[in-house]
N, C-alpha and C positions, 0 to 999 in steps of 0.2 A: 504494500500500500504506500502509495506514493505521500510525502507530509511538505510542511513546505516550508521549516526549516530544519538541517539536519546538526546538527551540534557535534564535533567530533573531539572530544576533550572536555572531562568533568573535573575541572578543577577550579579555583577562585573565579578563572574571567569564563570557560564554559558556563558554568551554574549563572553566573550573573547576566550572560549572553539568555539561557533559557529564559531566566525569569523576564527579561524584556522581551524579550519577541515574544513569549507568549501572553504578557502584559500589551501587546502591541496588536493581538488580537490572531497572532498565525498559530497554527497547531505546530507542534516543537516534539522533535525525539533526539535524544541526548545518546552518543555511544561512547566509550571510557574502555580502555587498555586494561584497566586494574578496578577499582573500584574507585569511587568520590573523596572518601575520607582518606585517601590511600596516597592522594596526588600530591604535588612537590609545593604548593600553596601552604600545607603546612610546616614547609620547614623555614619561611618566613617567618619570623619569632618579635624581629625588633620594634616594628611598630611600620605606621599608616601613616604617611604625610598630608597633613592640613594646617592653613593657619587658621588657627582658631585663635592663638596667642591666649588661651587657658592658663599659661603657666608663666610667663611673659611675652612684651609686647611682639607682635609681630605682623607679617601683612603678608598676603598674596603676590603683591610684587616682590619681597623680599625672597619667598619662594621658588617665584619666579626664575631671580636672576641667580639664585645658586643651583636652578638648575642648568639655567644654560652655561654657566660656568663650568659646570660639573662634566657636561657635553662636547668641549673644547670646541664649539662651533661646527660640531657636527648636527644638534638638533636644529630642528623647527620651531622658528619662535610664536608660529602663529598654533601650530598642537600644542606646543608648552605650557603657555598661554593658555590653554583651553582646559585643559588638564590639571592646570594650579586652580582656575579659578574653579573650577569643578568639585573640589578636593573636599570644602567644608558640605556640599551637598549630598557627598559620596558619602562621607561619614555622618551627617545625620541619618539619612535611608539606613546606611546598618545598623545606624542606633536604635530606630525604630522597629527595623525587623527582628531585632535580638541578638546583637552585639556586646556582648556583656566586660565591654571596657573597663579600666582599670579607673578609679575616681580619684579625683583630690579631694580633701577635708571638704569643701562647702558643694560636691558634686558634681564639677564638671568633668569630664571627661580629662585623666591624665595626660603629660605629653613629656616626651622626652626627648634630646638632643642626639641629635645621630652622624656622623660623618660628615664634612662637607654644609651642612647646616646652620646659617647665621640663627638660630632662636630654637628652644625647644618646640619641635612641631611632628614630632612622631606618636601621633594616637596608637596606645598599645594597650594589652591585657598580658598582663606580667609578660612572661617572654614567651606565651604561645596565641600570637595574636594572626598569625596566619591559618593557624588550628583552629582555634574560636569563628573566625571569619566563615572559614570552608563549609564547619558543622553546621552555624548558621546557615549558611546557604543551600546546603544541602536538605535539611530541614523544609525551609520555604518551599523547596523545589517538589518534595512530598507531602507537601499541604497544599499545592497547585497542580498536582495530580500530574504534574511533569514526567513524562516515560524517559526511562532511564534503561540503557540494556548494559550491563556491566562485561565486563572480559572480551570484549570486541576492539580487533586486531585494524586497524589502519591497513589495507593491501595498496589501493590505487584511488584515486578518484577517478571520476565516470566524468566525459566531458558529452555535448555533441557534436555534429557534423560541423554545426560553425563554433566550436570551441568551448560552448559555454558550459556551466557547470549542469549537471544532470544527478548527483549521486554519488556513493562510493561503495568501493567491493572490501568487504570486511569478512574475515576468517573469523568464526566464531571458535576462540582456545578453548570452550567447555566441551565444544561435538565436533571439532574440527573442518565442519561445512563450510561455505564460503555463502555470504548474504550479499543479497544487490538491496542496498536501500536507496532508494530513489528521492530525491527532493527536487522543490524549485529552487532553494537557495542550500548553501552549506555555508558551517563559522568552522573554520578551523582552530580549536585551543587546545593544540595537542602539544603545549610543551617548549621549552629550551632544548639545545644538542652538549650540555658541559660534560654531558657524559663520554663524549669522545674521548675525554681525561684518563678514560676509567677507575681506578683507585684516587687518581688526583684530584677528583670532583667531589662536591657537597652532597650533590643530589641522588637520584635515588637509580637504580637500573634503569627504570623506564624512560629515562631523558634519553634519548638520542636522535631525537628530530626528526621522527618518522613525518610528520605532517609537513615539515618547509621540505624534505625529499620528495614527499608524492605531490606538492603544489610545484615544485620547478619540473617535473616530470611531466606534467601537462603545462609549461610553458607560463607559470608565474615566475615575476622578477623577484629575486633575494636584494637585498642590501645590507651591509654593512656588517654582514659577517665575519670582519674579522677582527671587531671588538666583542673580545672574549674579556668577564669579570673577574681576578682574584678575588676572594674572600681574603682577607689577614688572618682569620685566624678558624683556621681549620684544626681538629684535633692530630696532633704529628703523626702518630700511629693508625690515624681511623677513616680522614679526611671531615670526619663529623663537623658541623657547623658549630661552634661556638658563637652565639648572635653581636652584631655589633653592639647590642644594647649592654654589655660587658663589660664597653669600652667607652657609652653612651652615661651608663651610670657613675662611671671615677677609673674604670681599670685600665691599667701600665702595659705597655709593652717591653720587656725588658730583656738582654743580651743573657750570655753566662754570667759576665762581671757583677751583673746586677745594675747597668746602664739603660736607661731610659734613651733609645736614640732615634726618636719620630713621633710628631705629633699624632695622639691617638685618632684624633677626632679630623684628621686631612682625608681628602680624596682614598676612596682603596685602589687606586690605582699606585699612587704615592707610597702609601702605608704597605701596600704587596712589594714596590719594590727595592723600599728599606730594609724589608723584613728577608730578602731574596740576597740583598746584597751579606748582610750580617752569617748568612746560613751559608755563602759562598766564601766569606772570609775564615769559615770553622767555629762561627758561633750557635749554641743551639738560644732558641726565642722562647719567651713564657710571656702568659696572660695572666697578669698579676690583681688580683681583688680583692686578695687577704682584709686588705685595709678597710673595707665596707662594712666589715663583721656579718657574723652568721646573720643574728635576725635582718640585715636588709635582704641579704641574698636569700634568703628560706620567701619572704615577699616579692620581691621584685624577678630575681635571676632563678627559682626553684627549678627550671629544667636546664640551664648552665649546667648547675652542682652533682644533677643528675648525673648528666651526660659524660664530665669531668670525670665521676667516681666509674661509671657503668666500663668507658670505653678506655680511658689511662687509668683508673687504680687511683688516683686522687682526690683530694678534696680538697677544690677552690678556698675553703673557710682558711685551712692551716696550711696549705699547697701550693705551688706554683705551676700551670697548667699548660704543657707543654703544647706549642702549636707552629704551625707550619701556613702557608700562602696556597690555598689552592682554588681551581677552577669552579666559580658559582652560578654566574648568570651570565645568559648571552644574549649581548644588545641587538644584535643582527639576526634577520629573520626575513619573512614574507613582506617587500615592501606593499602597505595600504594608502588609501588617500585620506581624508580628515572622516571619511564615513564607513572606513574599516574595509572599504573594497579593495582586493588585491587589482591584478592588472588582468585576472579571467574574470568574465563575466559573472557575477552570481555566486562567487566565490569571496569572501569573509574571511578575516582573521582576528583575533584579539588575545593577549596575550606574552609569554614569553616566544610564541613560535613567530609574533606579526615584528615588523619593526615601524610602530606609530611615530617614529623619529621625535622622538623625547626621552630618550635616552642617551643620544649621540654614541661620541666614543668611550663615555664611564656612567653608568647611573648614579644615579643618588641615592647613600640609603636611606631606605622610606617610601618610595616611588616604585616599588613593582608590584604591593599591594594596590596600591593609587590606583596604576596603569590598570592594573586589572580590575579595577572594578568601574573605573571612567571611560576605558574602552571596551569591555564588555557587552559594557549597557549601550553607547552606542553602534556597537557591532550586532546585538540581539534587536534592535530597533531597526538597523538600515538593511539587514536581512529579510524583518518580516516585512519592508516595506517596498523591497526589491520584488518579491511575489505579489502584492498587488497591484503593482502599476499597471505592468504590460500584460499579455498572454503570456504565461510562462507555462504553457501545459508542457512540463516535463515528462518520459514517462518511460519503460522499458525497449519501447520501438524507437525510440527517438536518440538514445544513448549510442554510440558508437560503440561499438565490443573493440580490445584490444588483447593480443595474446597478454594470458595472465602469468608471470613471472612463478607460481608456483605450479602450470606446467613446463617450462623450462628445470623447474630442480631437480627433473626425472631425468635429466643427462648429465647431470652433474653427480662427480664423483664424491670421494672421500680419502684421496691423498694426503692435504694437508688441514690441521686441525686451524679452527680458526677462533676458538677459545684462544691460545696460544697468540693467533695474529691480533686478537682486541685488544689483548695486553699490551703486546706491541705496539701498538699506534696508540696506547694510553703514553706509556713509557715516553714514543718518541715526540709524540706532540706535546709532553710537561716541556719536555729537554727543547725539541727546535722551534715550536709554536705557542709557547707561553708566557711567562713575563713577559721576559726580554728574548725578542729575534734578530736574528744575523741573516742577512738573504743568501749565504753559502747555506746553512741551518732550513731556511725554508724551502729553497731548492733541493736539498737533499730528501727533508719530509715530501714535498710535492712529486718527487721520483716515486717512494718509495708506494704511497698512494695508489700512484698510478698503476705501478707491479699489482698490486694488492687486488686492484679490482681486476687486472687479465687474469690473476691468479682462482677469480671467484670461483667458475664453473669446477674448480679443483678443488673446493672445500665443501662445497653440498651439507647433506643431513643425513648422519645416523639414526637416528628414530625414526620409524616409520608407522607409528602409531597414529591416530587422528585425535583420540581424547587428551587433551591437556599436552599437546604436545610444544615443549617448551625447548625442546632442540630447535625445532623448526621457526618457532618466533624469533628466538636470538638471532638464528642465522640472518634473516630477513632484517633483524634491526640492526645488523653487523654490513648487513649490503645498505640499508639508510644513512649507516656513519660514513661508510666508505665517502659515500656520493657528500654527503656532508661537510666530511675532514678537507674533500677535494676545494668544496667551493670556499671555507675559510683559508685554508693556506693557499690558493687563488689572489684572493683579496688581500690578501696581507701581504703578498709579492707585490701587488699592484699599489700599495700604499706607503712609499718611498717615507714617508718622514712621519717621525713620530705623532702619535696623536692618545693622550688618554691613554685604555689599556693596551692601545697597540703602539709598543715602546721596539724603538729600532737602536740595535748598537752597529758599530762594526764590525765587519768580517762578512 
């Protein structure tokens, strides 16, 4: 049954996409890789950027201009713009749908100081304020009777004879079948690609940019793919996020010596690669909070101390929390226009997968809770309003058929393992595609890339199962990075001088 809008990604800006479009009056079916509360929205911890100036004065313009600052002139100042002033009405709506924020003494909505930020202006719920967020929205989205199909795989989008969007072909991982769901519009919110990092990244398995692969596959434009986010402070051993709200609240970055040597609260572009240099000179890095004592941290930081004891053996209260620079968010994506349309017809993005150019070359933190719930909503709006303008009778006769990529894996072997090659391209894109690049470094990644994917038909699937078969999804999300890894260290050749997180040295 054909719907007419099709949601591909349940995470903070899909759910928020649903609930507009079908506030906007189109019938809405949601598909998700993993489940809702599963997705990478909750590991957004720090807070929500608004000026509300709750806590001290602040403004919308001041917002403003430390975002485009943040951007190095790579954003758009007319989405930025749009997006700041957006910001106090984004958070009252989640106030009102059940956002259970963190409060000061006389009630208003807390706020704290994050990165790059003239004023405290990061609305948060202790440090699981991307969690709070999601549940809430997930919540609404089953009180509006929203169809949700969960563990449904990304294969291809479905275009027609003149290009436009009709649908997408989804492998269902429970029964192994393959589903045509047809719409007149699709939102793709399937996600960031940091996972190309592999160990080196924050995020969860599921990031690997399955959706910016199958939209450049039918001929949408990427941009600015090769600003890639450090995080400063990843756990050393785990890649685990420690939130910048760590660092937002009073905490140190400090050397071995016990040297304090970067401003906590600068750019993470800055702070990744002070923290990059010290680790390359033989020092190891700790995230120092001692000094806040137990009871604020049990209040404010409770999943910091968590995480600190779960995943290194320590406790933040009496410890020093050892931490490393790793791959978090990526600003480059499916370029949109100011109403979330890609460059195919009918086709939507919002998200970490879109690039709404407000983020430039470094985001701000605070602003990718923001983004996803300012563009969400208007991505869930210009969707359902994309279906009723014109005719759009989309429909199964009308879709082009293309061979599908999971009958080719029937001639494809099993020579080389490609477990093995994902590590690989984690390993080689920290080393030549990360912080800091050398274009001999890129060149040589860009080679190796290249091998990787002649290599494909040589690594195939062992499993040959259909139920829950999780060989075969990897494989396929391993053929999305390839295409993926390609078009970031692409871009990053092509972008000769430093900018933000894409920092050039020599050699």
């Amino acid at each position: 049954m054909i719907t007419d809008v099709l949601i591909i990604g349940a995470g903070g800006a899909g759910l928020t996409a649903a609930l507009a479009a079908k506030d906007a009056g189109a019938s809405v079916r949601v598909l998700t890789k993993e489940y809702p509360t599963r997705s990478q929205t909750c590991m957004a911890q720090g807070g929500m950027n608004a000026a509300l100036g709750n806590v001290s004065p602040d403004s919308v313009e001041e917002h403003i201009q430390n975002t485009l600052k943040s951007a190095h002139g790579q954003a758009n100042e007319e989405a930025v713009r749009y997006m700041c002033s957006e910001a106090p009405n984004a958070i009252q709506w989640l106030d009102e749908i059940g956002v259970c924020f963190s409060r000061t003494p006389d009630g208003k909505i807390a706020q704290r100081k994050l990165g790059g930020a003239s004023a405290p202006r990061a609305c948060y719920a202790q440090d699981y304020t991307g969690l709070k967020i999601l549940h809430t929205l997930y919540e609404r989205c089953l009180k509006e009777d929203i169809e949700i199909h969960n563990e449904r795989y990304l294969l291809d989008l479905l275009t027609k004879e003149d290009g436009s969007i009709c649908g997408a072909l989804i492998l269902n991982i429970r029964s192994g079948e393959l589903e045509h769901h047809f719409a007149k519009s699709v939102v793709l919110a399937s996600g960031g690609y940091s996972r190309i990092y592999d160990k080196y990244s924050t995020n969860s398995t599921a990031s690997t940019g399955d959706g910016i692969a199958a939209a450049a596959r039918i001929g949408a434009k990427l941009l600015g793919m090769e600003f890639v986010q450090f995080h400063p402070t990843g756990l050393k051993n785990s890649s685990i996020l420690i939130s910048e709200s760590a660092r937002g609240e009073g905490g140190y970055l400090l050397n071995s010596k016990g040297e304090r040597f970067v401003n906590e609260l600068a750019p993470r572009d800055e702070v990744s690669r002070a923290i990059n240099e010290q680790i390359l000179a033989g020092e190891e890095i700790f995230l120092d909070i001692r000094h806040l004592g137990e009871a604020f941290i049990d209040e404010n930081l409770p999943q910091e101390r968590k995480l600190a004891l779960l995943y290194e053996k320590v406790d933040p209260v009496k410890d020093l929390i050892p931490i490393k620079a790793v791959a978090h968010y990526t600003m480059g994506g499916i370029e949109v226009d100011n109403k979330s349309q890609t460059s195919v017809s009918g086709l939507f993005a919002c998200g970490e997968c879109a690039n709404h150019k407000v983020h430039g070359a470094n985001r701000l933190g605070g602003n990718s809770l923001l983004e996803i719930i300012v563009f969400g909503r208007e991505a869930g709006k210009s969707a359902a309003h994309y279906t009723f303008c014109d005719d759009k009778s989309k429909n199964e006769r009308t879709c082009k058929k293309e061979a599908n990529f999971l009958d080719k894996l029937k001639s494809f072997s099993n020579e080389i393992d490609f477990y093995e090659k994902r590590s690989c391209v984690g390993e080689l894109f920290y080393k030549k595609v990360g912080i800091v690049r050398k274009e001999s470094e890129l060149l040589e990644a860009k080679k190796e890339i290249q091998l990787l994917k002649e290599q494909l038909p040589r690594m195939g699937v062992k499993d040959t199962s259909k139920v829950y078969n999780t060989n075969l999804v990897e494989f396929i999300e391993f053929r999305n990075m390839l295409d993926v890894c390609e078009a970031v260290v692409s871009a990053a050749l092509e972008r000769k001088e430093s900018c933000g997180a894409h920092f050039v040295a020599e050699g």
